[in-house]
C-alpha positions in Angstrom: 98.7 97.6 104.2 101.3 96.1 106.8 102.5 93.4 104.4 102.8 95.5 101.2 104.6 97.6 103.8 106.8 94.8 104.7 107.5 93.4 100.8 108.8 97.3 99.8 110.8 97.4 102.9 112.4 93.8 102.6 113.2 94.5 98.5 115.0 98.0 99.5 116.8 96.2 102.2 118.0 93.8 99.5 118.4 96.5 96.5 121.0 98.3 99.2 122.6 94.9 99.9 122.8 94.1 96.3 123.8 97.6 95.7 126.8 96.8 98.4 128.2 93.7 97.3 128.6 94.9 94.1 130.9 97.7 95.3 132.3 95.2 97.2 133.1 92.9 94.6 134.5 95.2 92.3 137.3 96.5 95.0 137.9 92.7 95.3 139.1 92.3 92.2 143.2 91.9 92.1 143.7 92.0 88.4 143.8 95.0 86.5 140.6 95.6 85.1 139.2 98.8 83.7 135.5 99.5 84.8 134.9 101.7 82.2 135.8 98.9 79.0 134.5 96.0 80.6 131.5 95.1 82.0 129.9 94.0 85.8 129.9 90.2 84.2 133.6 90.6 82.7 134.8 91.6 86.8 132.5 88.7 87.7 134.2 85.8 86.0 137.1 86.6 87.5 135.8 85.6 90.5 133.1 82.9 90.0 130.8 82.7 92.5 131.9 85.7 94.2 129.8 88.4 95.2 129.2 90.2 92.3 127.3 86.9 91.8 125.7 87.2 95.5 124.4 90.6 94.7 123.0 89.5 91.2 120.9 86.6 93.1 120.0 88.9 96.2 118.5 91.2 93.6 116.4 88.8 92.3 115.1 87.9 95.4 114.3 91.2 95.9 112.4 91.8 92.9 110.6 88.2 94.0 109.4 90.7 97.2 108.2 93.1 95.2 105.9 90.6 93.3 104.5 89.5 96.1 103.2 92.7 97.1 102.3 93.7 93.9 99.8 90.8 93.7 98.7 91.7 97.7 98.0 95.1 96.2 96.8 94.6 93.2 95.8 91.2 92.1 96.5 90.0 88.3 93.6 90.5 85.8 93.2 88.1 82.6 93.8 90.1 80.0 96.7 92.7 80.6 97.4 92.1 84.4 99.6 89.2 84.4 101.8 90.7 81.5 104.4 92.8 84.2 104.4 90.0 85.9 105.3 87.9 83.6 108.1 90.5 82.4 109.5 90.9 86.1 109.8 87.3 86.3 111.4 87.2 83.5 114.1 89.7 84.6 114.4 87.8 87.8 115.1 84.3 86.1 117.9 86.2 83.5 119.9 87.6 86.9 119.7 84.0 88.2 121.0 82.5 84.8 123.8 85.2 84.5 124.7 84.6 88.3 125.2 80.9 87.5 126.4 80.8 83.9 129.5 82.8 84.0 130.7 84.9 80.7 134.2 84.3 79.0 137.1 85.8 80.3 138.1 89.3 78.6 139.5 88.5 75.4 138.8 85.6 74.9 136.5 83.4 72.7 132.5 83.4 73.4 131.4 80.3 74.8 128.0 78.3 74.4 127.8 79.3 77.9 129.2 82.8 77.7 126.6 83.1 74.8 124.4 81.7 77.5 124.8 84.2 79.7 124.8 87.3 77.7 121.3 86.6 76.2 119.9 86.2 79.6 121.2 89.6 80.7 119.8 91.4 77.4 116.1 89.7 78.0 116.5 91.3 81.9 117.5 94.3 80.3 114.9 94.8 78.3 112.1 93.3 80.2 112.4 95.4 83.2 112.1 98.5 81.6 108.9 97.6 79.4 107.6 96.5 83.0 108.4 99.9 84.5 106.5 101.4 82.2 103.5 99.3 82.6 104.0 99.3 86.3 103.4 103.3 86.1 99.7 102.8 84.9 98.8 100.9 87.9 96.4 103.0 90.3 98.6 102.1 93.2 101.7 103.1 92.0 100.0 106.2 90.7 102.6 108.7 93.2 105.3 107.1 91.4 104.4 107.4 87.6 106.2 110.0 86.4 109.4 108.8 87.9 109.0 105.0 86.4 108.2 106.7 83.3 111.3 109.0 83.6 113.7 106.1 84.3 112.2 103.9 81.8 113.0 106.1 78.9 116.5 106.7 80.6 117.3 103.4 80.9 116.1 102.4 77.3 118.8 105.4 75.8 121.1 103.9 77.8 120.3 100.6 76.5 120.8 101.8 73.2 124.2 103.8 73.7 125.3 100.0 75.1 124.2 97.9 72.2 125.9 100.8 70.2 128.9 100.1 72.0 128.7 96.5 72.0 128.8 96.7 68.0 129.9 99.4 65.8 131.9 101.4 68.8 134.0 98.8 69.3 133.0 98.7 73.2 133.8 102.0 73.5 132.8 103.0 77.3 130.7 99.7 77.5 131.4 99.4 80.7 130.3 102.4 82.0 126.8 102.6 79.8 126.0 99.1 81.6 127.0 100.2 85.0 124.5 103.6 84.4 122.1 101.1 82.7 121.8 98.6 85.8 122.0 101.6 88.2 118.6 103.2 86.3 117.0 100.1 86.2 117.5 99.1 89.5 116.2 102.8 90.4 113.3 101.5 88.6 112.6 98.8 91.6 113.5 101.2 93.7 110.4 103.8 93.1 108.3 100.8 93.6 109.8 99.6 96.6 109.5 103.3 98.3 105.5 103.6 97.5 104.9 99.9 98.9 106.6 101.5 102.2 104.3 104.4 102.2 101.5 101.8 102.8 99.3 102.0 99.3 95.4 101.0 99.3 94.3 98.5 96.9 92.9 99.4 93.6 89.6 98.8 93.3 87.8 98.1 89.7 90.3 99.7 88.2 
């Protein structure tokens, strides 16, 4: 399908962009800031609406591109079928409210909207992955299974070695268990992005 073709190309084009400006916005940075203690949103704040904030909305949009041709592929069912969607959408809308409700700066007390902002990065956190692996039953997506699954699990360990962090290590290496966790979960869009270029068929009664 040309358009499903279209909707994986345009998400990879914004992943990469994404992907860039985050680079970008970390070599930005003047202050003296560890990437391994503190996190994406901690090098963020320091530079409010920045591009680390740029990246976080273009990868939204990108995920909004894959949507769309999911539902040209594969159209929503009653039951089950509406359920990833619902979960990617609510990954998207938790990269839009970090984007624009910043975090508290390093060392410094949590905010109602630093609080704001760090439960809407746990639900994208955790939705995407519980989407990924739903995404891998899908008929369509059926080349790309085992490597949804594969990330899925990764990202979920990871996800745990950060709330570990977060808590009773003391943010030990926080930074750098978010930075592998973002990196496997936007893998995760990724896969599904490459098999919408390869031009799937729809599923039928499936």
């Amino acid at each position: 399908m040309p358009g499903t073709r279209n909707t994986g190309l345009l998400a990879l084009g914004g992943i990469a962009l994404a992907a860039l400006l985050t680079v970008i916005g970390h070599l930005e940075v003047n202050d003296d800031l560890d990437p391994w203690a503190l996190t994406i949103s901690d090098f963020a704040v320091s530079d409010r609406g920045g591009v680390i904030d740029i990246a976080m909305i273009v990868l939204a949009l990108a995920t909004v591109a894959l949507l769309y041709g999911l539902r040209r592929t594969d159209p929503p069912r009653p039951n089950s079928g509406r359920t990833v969607e619902l979960l990617l959408g609510a990954w998207v809308a938790g990269l839009l409210l970090a984007a624009v409700v910043p975090t508290n700066e390093p060392g410094t007390a949590m905010t109602t909207a630093a609080y704001l902002h760090r439960y809407a990065s746990v639900v994208a956190f955790l939705a995407l992955p519980v989407g990924g692996w739903l995404l891998a039953r899908r008929p369509d997506l059926a080349p790309a299974a085992r490597t949804l699954r594969t990330l899925v699990l990764l990202s979920l360990a990871l996800a745990a070695a950060m709330i570990w962090s977060a808590y009773p290590g003391d943010r030990l290496l926080i930074g750098l268990a978010e930075r592998l966790l973002i990196l496997t979960e936007v893998a995760v869009l990724a896969a599904v992005a490459i098999t919408q270029t390869r031009g799937v068929t729809p599923a039928r009664g499936a």
